[in-house]
C-alpha positions in Angstrom: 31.7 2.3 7.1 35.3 1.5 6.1 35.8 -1.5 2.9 36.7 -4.1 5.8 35.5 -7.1 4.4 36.4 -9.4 7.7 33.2 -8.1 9.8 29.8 -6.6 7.6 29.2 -4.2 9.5 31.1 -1.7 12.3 29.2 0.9 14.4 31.3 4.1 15.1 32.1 4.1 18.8 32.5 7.8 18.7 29.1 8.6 17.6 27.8 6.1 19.8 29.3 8.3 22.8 28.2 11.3 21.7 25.4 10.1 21.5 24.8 8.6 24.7 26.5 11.6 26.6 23.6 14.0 24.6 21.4 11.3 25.6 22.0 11.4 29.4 22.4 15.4 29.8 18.9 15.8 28.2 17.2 12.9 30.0 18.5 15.3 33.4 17.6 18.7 31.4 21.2 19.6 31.1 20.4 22.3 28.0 23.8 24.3 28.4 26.4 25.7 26.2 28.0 22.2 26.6 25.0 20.5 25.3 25.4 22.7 22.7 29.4 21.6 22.0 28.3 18.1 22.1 25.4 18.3 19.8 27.5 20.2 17.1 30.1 17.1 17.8 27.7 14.7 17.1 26.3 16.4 13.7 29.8 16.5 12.5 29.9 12.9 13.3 26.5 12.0 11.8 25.7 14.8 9.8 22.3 12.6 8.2 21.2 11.7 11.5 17.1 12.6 13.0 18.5 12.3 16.7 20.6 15.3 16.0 17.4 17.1 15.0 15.2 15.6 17.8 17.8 16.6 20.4 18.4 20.6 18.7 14.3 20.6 18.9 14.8 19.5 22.6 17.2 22.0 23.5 15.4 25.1 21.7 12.2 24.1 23.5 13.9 24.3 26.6 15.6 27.8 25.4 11.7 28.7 24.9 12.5 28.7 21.2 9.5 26.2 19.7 9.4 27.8 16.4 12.5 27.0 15.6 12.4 23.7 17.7 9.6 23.0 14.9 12.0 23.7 12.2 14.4 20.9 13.5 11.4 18.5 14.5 10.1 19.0 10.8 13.3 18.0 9.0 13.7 15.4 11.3 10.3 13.9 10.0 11.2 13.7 6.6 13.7 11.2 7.4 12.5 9.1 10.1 8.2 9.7 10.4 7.6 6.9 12.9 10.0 7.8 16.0 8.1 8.1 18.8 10.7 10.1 19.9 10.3 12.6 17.5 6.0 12.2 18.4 7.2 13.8 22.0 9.4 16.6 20.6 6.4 17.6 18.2 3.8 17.3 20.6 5.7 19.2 22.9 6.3 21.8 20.4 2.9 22.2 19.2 1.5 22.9 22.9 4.3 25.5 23.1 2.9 27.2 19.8 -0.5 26.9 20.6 -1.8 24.4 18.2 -3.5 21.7 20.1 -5.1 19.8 17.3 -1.4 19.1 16.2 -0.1 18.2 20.0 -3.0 15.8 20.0 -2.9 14.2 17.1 1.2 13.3 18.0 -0.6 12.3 21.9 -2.7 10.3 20.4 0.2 8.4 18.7 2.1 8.1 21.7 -0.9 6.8 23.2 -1.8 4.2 21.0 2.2 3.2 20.0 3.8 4.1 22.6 1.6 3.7 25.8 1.4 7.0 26.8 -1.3 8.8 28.3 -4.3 9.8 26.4 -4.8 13.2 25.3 -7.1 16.2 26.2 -9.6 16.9 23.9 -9.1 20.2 21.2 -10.8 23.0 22.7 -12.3 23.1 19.1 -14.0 20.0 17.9 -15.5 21.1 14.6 -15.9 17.8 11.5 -12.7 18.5 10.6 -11.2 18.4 13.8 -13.3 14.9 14.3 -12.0 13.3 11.0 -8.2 14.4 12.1 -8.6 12.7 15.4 -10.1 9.4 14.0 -7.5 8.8 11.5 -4.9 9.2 14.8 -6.4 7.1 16.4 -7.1 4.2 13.8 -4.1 2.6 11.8 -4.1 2.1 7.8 -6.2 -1.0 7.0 -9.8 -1.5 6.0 -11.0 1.8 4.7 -13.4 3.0 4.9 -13.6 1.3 8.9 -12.6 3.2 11.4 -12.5 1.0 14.7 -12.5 4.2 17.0 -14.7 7.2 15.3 -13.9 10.5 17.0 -17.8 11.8 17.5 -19.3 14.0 20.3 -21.9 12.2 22.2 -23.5 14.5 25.3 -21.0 17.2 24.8 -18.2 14.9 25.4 -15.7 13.3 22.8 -15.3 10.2 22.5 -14.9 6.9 20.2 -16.9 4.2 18.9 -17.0 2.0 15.9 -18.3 3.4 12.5 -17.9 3.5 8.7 -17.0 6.8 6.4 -20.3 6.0 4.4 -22.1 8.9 2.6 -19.2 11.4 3.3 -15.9 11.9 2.7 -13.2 9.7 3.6 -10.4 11.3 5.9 -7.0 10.2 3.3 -4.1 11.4 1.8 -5.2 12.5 -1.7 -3.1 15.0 -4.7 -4.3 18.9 -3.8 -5.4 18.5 -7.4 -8.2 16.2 -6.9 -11.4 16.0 -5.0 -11.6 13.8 -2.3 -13.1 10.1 -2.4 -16.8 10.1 -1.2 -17.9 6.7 0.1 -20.6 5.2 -1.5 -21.8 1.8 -1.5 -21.7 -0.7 -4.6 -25.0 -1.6 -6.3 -24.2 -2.7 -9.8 -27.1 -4.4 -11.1 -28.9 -4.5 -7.9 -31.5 -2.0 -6.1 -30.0 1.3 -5.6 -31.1 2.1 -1.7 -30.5 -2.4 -0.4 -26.8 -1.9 0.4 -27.3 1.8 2.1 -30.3 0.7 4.5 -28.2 -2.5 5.7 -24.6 -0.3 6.2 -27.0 2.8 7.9 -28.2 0.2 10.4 -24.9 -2.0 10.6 -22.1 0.8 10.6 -21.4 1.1 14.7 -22.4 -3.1 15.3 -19.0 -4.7 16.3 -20.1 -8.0 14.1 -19.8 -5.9 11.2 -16.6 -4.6 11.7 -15.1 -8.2 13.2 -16.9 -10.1 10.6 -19.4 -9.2 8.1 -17.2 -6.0 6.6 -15.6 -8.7 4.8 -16.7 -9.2 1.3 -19.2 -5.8 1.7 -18.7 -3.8 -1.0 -17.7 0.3 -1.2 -17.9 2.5 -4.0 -15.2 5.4 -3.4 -14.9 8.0 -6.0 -13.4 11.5 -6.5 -16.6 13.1 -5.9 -18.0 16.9 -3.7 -20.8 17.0 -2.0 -23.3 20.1 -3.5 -26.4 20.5 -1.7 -29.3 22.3 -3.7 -27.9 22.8 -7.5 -24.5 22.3 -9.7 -23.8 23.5 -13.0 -21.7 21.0 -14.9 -20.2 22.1 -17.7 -19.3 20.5 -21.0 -16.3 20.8 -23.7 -17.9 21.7 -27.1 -18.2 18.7 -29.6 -17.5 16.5 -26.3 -19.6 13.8 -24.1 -18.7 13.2 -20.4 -20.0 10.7 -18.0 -20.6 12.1 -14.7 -21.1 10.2 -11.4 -23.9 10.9 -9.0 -24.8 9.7 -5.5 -28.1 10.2 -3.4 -27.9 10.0 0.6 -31.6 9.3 0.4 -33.6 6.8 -1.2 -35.2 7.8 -4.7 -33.6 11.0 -4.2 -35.3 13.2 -6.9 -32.7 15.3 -8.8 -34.5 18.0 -11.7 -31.8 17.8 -14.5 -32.2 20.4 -17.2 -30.3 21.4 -20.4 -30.3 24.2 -22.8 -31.9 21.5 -25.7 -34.2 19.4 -22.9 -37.4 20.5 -21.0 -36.7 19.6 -16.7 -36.3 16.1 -16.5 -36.8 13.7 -13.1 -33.7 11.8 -11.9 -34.1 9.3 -8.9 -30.7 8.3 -6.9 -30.2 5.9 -4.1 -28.9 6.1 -0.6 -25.0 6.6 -1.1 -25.2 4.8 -4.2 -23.3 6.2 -7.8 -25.4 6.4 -10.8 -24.4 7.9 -13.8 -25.4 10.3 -16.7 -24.4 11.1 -20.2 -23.7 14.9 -21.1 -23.0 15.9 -24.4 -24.1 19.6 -23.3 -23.8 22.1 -20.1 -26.2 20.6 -17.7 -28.3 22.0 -14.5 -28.3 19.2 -11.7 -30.8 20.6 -8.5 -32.5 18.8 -5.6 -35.8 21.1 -3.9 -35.3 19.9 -0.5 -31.7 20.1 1.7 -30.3 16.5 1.1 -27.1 17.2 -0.6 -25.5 14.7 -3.2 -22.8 13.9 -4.3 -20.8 14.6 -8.2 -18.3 12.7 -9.0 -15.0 14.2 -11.5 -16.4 13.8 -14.6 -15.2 11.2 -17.2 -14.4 13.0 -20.3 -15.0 10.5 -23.4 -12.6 9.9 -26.2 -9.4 8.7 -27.0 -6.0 10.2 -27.9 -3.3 8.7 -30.1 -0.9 9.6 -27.3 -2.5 6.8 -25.4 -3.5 3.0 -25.0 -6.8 2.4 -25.3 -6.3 0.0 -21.6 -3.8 -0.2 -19.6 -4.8 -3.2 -17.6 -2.9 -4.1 -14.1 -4.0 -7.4 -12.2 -2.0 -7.9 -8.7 -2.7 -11.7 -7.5 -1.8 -11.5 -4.3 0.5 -14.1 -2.8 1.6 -15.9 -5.6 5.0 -17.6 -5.3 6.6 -17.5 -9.2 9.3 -20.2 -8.2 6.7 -22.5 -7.4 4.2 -22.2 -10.1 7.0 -21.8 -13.1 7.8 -25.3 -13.8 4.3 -26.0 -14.2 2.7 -22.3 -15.2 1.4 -24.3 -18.7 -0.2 -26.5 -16.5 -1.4 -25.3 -13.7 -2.3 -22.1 -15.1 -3.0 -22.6 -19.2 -5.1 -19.4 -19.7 -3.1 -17.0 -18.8 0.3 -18.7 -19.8 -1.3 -19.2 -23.4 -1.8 -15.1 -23.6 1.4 -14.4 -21.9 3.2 -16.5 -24.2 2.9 -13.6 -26.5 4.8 -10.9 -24.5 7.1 -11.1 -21.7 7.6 -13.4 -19.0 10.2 -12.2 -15.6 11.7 -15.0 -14.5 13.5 -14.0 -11.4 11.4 -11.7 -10.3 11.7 -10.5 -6.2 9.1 -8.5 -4.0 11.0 -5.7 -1.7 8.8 -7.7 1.6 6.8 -10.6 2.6 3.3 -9.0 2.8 0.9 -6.7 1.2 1.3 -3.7 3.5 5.0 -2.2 2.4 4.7 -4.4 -1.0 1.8 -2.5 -2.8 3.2 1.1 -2.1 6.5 0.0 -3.2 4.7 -1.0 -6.8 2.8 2.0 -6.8 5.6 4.1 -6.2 8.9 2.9 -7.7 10.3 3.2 -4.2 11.5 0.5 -1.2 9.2 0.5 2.0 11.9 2.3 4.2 11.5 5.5 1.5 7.9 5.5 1.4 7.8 4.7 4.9 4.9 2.3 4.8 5.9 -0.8 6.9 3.7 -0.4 9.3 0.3 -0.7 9.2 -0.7 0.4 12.7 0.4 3.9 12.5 -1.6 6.9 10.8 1.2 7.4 8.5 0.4 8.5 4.7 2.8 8.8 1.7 4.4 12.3 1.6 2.3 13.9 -1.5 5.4 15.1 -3.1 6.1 11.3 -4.3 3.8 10.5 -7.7 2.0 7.6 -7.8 1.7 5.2 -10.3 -1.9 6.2 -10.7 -1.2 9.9 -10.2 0.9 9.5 -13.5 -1.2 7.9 -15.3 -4.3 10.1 -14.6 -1.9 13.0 -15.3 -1.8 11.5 -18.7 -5.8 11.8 -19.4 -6.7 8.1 -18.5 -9.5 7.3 -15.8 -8.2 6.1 -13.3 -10.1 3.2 -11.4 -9.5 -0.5 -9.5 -13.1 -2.6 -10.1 -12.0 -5.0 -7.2 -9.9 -3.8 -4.3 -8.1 -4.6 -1.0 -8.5 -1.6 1.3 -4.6 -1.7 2.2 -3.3 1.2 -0.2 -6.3 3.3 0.9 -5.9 5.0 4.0 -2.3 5.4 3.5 -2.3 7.5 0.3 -1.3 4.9 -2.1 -4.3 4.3 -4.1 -5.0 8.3 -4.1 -4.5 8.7 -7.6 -7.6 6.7 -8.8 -10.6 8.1 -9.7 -12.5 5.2 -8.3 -12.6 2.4 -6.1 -14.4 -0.3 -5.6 -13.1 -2.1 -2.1 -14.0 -4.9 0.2 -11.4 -5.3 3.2 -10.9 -9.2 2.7 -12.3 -10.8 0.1 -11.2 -10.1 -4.2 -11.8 -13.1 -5.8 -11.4 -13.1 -9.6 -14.5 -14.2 -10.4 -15.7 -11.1 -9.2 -13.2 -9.0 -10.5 -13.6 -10.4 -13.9 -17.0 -9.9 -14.7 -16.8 -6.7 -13.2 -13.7 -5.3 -15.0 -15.6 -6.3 -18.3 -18.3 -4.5 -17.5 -16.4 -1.2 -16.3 -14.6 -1.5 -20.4 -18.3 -1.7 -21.7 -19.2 1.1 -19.1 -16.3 3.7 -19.5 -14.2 2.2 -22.9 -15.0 5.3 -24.9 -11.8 6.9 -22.5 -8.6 5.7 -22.0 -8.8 3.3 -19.3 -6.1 2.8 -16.5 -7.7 -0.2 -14.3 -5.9 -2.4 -11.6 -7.3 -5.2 -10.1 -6.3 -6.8 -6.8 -7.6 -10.2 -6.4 -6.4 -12.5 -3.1 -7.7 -16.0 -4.6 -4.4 -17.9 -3.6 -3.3 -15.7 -0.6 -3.2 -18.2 2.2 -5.7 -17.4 5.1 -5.3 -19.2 8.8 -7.4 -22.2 9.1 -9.2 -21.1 12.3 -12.7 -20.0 11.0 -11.9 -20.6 7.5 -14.1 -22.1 5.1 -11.9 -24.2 2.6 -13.6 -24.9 -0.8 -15.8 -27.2 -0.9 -13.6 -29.3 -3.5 -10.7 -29.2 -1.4 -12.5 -30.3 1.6 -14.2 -33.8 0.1 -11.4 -34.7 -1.8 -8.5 -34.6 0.8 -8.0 -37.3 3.0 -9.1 -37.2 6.7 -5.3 -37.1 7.6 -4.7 -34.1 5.7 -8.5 -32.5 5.8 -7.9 -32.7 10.0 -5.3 -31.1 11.6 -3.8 -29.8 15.1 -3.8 -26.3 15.0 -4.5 -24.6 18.2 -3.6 -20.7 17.4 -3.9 -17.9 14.9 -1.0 -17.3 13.1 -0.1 -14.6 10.5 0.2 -15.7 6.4 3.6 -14.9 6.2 4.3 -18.1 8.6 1.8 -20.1 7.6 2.8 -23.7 8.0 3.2 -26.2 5.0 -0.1 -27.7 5.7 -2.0 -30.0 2.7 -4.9 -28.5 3.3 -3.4 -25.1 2.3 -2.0 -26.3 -0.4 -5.2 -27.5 -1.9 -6.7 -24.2 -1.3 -3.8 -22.3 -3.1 -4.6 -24.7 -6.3 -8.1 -25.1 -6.1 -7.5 -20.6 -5.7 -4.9 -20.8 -8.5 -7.7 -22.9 -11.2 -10.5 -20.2 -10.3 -7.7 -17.5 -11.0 -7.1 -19.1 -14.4 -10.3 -19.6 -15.4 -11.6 -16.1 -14.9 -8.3 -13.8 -15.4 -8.1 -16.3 -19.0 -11.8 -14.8 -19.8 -10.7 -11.6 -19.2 -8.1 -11.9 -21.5 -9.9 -13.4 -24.2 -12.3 -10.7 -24.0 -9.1 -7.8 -24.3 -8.3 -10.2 -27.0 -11.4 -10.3 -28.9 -11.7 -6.4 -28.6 -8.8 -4.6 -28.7 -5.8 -4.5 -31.4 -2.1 -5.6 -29.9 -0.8 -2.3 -30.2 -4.1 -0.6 -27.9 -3.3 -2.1 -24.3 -0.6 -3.3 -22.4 -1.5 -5.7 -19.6 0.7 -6.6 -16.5 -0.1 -9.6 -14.0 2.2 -9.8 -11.0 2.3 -10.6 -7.7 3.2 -8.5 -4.7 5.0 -11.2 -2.6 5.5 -15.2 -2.6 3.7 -18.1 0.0 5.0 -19.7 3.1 2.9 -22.9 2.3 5.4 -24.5 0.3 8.7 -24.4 2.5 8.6 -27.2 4.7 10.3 -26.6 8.2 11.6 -28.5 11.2 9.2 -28.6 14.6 10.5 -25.5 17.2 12.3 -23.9 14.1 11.7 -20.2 12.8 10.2 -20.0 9.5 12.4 -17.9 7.2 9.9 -15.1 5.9 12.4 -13.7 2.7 13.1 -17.2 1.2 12.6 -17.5 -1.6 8.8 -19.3 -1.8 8.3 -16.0 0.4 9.4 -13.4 -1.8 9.9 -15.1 -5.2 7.1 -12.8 -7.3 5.0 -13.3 -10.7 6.1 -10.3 -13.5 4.3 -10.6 -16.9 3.5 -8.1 -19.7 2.0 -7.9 -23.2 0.9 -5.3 -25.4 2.1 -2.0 -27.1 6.3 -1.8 -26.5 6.1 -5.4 -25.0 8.8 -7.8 -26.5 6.7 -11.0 -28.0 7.5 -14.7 -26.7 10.2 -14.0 -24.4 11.4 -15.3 -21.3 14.0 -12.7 -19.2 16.3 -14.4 -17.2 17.4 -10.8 -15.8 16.9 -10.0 -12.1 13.8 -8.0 -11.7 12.2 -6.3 -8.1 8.5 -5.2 -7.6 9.6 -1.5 -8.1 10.3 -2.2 -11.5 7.0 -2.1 -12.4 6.7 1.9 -12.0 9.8 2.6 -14.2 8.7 0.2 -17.0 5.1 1.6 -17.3 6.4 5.2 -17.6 8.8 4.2 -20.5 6.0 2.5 -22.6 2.9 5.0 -21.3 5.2 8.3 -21.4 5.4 9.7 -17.8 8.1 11.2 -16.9 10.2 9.1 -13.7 12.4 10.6 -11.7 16.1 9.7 -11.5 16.1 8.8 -7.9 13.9 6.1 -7.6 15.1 2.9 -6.5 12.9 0.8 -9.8 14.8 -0.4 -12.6 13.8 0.0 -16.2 14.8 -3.7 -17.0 17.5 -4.4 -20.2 14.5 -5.5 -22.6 12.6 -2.7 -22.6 15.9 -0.6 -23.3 17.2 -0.3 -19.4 20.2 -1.8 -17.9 19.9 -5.7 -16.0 20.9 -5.8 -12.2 23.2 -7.5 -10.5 21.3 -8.0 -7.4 18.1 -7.6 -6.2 17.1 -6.7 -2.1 13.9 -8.4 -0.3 14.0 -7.2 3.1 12.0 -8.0 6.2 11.5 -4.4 7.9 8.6 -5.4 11.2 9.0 -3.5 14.4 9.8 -5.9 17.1 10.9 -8.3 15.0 14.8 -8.8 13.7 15.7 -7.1 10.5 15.9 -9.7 7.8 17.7 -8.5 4.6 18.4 -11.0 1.5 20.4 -9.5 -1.2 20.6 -12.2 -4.3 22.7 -12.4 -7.7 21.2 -14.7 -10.3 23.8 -17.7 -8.3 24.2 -16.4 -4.7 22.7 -14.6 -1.7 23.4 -13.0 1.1 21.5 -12.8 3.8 21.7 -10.9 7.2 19.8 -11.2 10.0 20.5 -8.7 13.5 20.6 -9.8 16.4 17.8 -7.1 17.8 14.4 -6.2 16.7 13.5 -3.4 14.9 12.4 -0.4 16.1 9.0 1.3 15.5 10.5 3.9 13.7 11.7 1.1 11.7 15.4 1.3 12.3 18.1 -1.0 13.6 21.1 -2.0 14.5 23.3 -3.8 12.8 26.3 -3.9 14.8 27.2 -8.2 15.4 24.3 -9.4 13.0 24.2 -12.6 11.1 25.7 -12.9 8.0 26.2 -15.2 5.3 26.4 -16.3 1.6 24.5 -19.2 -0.1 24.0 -20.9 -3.2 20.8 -19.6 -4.7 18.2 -22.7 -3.8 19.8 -23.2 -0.6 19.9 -20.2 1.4 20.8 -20.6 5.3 21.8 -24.3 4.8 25.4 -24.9 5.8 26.3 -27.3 3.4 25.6 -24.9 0.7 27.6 -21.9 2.3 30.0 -19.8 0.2 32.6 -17.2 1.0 35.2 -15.1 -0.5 37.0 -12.2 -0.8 35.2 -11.5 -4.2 32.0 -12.2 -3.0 32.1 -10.4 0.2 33.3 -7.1 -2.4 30.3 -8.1 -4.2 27.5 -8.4 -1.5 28.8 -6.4 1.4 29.2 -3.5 -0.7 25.5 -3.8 -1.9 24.4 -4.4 1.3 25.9 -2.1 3.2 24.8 0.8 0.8 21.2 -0.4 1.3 21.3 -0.6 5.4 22.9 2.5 5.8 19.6 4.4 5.9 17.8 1.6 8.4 21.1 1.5 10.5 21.0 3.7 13.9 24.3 2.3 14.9 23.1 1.0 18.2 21.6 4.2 18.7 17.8 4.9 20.2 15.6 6.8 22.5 12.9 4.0 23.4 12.8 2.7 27.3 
């Protein structure tokens, strides 16, 4: 890219030939030694570029050469994961080498992405085999569902609806750590109730369309032992360990060196828990196995915060609620008023799925390469979670209340425990609860997260509305033409919304401001640092003209919540600085102590000791959808828009997109339109430094 300032962005016309011309000779099998001359042209052209990997893999396989065709199709995978593309080379090269498990998995993604035939079964279809197939051939939402189970039924395999219940769940997790095993919650209530209704519900369609909703999962770090365990016990230290039945009133014979055999009953995949202080014999005299969790090692260290508390409320636009947060929120604002308070504050997307990774990792969506919720994809496990770092810092690690976004996909792999619906957090819920895991597990240093979706907008078909926003709107606004689904992101600016998102935003208060009073009542100022933020804004409040695209990275779409008090937390200020959602990461690890590498994209922000930003990117990165980019400066923004959709390997091109610069407040309005040579330096230089990795210069293999 040369410093032109006259056009944003140029494709090279010679890569773009060589390309096409490598393109064209492998599309007729023309592997020669001028294949080879052209291919060595076009890395000298594009030395970063996957293609010239994919099309190196293509020619070695047709040289016979699929080990090393494996090397190329690898490296071309750590750079661009989603290609379908790249799916073929690998599946193609692991057919070569003999490993069929591989070539179907990549079939299987063809199949379901790409529409591509389905595969042939694995000559070997062992449980692990099973669990590899079923995450192919599912995407990364609502763990622990799986829509299409890989099972053998009549010594033929095929798929049908189930639930990971009672076994482990088939995710990304750290070598380090056990695997989650899926329990179901029973707090409070009869061990075996929830188990007998998932046992009989698991493969029913109406529980996966429908009921799943607000049914709640208990995963934890857990291995299955069938028979005995010996659990061991620091000297002069307590533990709490986890235990889950798989029948009802399991009996367990628990014996220590001070105690006589003692009876333990556990429910059907429900977690109970024990008390150590000494080396402990757990065995069951039948062959049901159970499950024991990691235990929980009691105490605290002076290296630590007592709680380090992190509540996500999901959807909630900051530039709407701030110039009424006293108001409409008085609770929280009151204990916030005593720490820090982000001002202009920007998620990296408009919806959950890239946002939450991005937070958890310190990283934009396009690195972690979760922007797309229907592949199998899961965060490479050489990037550290934020939970990763914090349990490599001694705290237990858990989120009370839970969307199952983060699950499948790796992100939340660093918790110790999860408790998960797939729809429905409200904070009621996840206040009571989160109070009762600090009575529960306060002895240790507690890293919690809570997710609650109280004022995320839902589509009004089949939606209840509370009952106080239904009898006191007006028929006019209670009534209303609406006559298909339509994704949150571009949810309309109905009334009725609006009420919701207020009548959401009061519960939020009200049980979030308990929560706080409670830290407040039992911890000192310097024991816990508490975050609230949002991962992205709401469409409901940006009017729009009839036949008009809504504009999913304006501001009410991607403006974002950031607020922090606690130990290293400036009191009673306001930051005016820019701030983005993977600044969270950065800023935990400077006031916990974990170390953060240098070459993430978060920021440590100018009040805890960083340096501010000048900008600050929200990006719209949806396959078959344009690429929508916003780059914004505390007065202006620019925003581009292409002219194509994205790809599903979640490139694009750039070449003739839409570009221009606003006044902050009035972005895409022509009145408000600003331009110069100072701020096209400014912008275009940001900009283009940003899309240079999502660029493929006009560049693909799709049909």
């Amino acid at each position: 890219m040369t410093d032109d300032l006259t056009v944003f962005w140029h494709n090279s016309e010679r890569t773009y030939e060589l390309f096409q011309d490598l393109l064209a000779r492998s599309e007729r099998g023309a592997y020669d030694d001028d294949f080879l001359a052209q291919l060595a042209a076009y890395r000298a052209a594009a030395p970063d570029s996957e293609r010239a990997d994919i099309f190196a893999a293509r020619y070695l396989l047709a040289q016979g050469d699929a080990e090393n065709a494996l090397l190329c199709a690898k490296r071309a995978q750590e750079k661009r994961p989603l290609s379908p593309a790249l799916w073929k080379v690998l599946t193609d090269t692991h057919y070569a080498l003999g490993n069929t498990l591989e070539a179907a998995v990549y079939k299987i993604y063809l199949h379901r992405l790409a529409g591509e035939a389905a595969p042939d079964a694995p000559p070997i279809l062992n449980n692990a085999v099973l669990m590899r197939l079923t995450r192919a051939m599912n995407d990364c939402l609502d763990a622990p569902l799986a829509k299409k189970r890989a099972v053998i039924e009549n010594n033929v395999l095929s798929f049908r609806p189930d639930v990971f219940v009672g076994e482990y769940l088939p995710a990304a997790v750290s070598e380090c750590n056990a695997s989650f095993w899926v329990g179901t919650y029973a707090d409070g209530g009869f061990l075996s109730d929830r188990g007998y209704m998932i046992a009989d519900a698991r493969t029913k369609d109406w529980f996966q369309d429908n009921i799943c909703r607000d049914f709640p999962f208990d995963l934890q770090k857990a291995h299955e032992v069938r028979r005995s365990v010996q659990v061991d016990v620091p000297v002069g230290r307590e533990i709490l360990l986890p235990v889950a039945g798989t029948q009802p009133l399991q009996e367990l014979i628990v014996s220590t060196p001070s105690e006589d055999d003692q009876l333990a009953y556990l429910g059907k995949w429900a977690y109970s828990y024990m008390r150590l202080s000494e080396p402990t014999a757990i065995r069951c005299e039948d062959d049901a196995p159970f499950a024991v969790g990691t235990p929980i090692l009691l105490g605290h260290s002076a290296a630590r915060k007592k709680l380090v508390l992190n509540i996500l409320v999901d959807g909630l636009p900051w530039n709407v609620v701030r110039p009424h947060f006293a108001a409409w929120m008085p609770n929280i604002a009151r204990f916030f008023a005593r720490g820090t308070i982000f001002d202009q504050h920007f998620s990296t997307s408009e919806y959950t799925y890239p946002a939450l990774p991005a937070i958890e990792t310190g990283l934009y969506p396009y690195r972690t390469h979760l922007f797309r919720a229907q592949t199998s994809h899961e965060l490479a496990p050489e990037i550290p979670t934020l939970a990763e770092c914090m349990k490599d810092l001694g705290y237990y690690t858990a989120a009370p209340i839970l969307t199952a976004d983060g699950i499948y996909n790796g992100t939340m792999r660093g918790y110790d425990r999860l408790i998960t619906t797939t729809w429905n957090q409200p904070s009621s819920v996840g206040a009571t609860r989160t109070i009762h895991h600090i009575e529960a597990f306060g002895e240790a240093d507690l890293f919690t997260f809570l997710h609650l979706s109280d004022v995320h907008p839902w589509d009004a078909m089949g939606f209840n509305f509370a009952s106080e926003v239904e009898t006191r709107l007006p028929l006019r606004h209670r009534l209303f033409a609406w006559e298909k689904t339509t994704a949150s992101v571009r949810l309309p600016d109905f009334e009725i919304y609006k009420a919701q998102f207020h009548a959401g935003l009061r519960d939020v208060d009200r049980n979030i401001g308990m929560l706080l009073s409670y830290i407040e009542d039992h911890y000192a100022e310097d024991e816990y640092i508490v975050s609230l933020y949002s991962d992205h804004g709401s469409s409901i409040f940006t009017p729009r003209a009839e036949g008009t695209e809504f504009d999913v990275i304006g501001e009410n779409s991607t403006c974002a919540a950031w607020m922090m008090r606690g130990a290293g937390v400036p009191r009673g200020v306001i930051a005016d600085e820019l701030t983005s959602i993977v600044d969270l990461y950065p800023t935990l690890g400077a006031l916990t102590g974990f170390p953060v590498a240098s070459d993430i994209d978060g920021n440590l922000p100018q009040i805890f000791g960083g340096t501010a930003r000048d900008a600050v990117i929200s990006y719209s990165q949806y396959a078959g959808q344009t690429f929508k980019l916003a780059v914004r400066s505390k007065t202006h923004a620019l925003r581009v828009e292409t002219h194509d959709p994205v790809l599903q390997d979640g490139t694009a091109d750039f070449a003739g997109a839409t570009v221009g610069i606003y006044l902050r407040g009035h972005e895409l309005e022509a009145a408000y339109a600003a331009d110069s040579d100072e701020l096209r330096a400014f912008f275009y230089t940001r900009a283009r430094h940003f899309v240079q990795e999502i660029a493929n210069n006009g560049e693909f293999f799709e049909s």
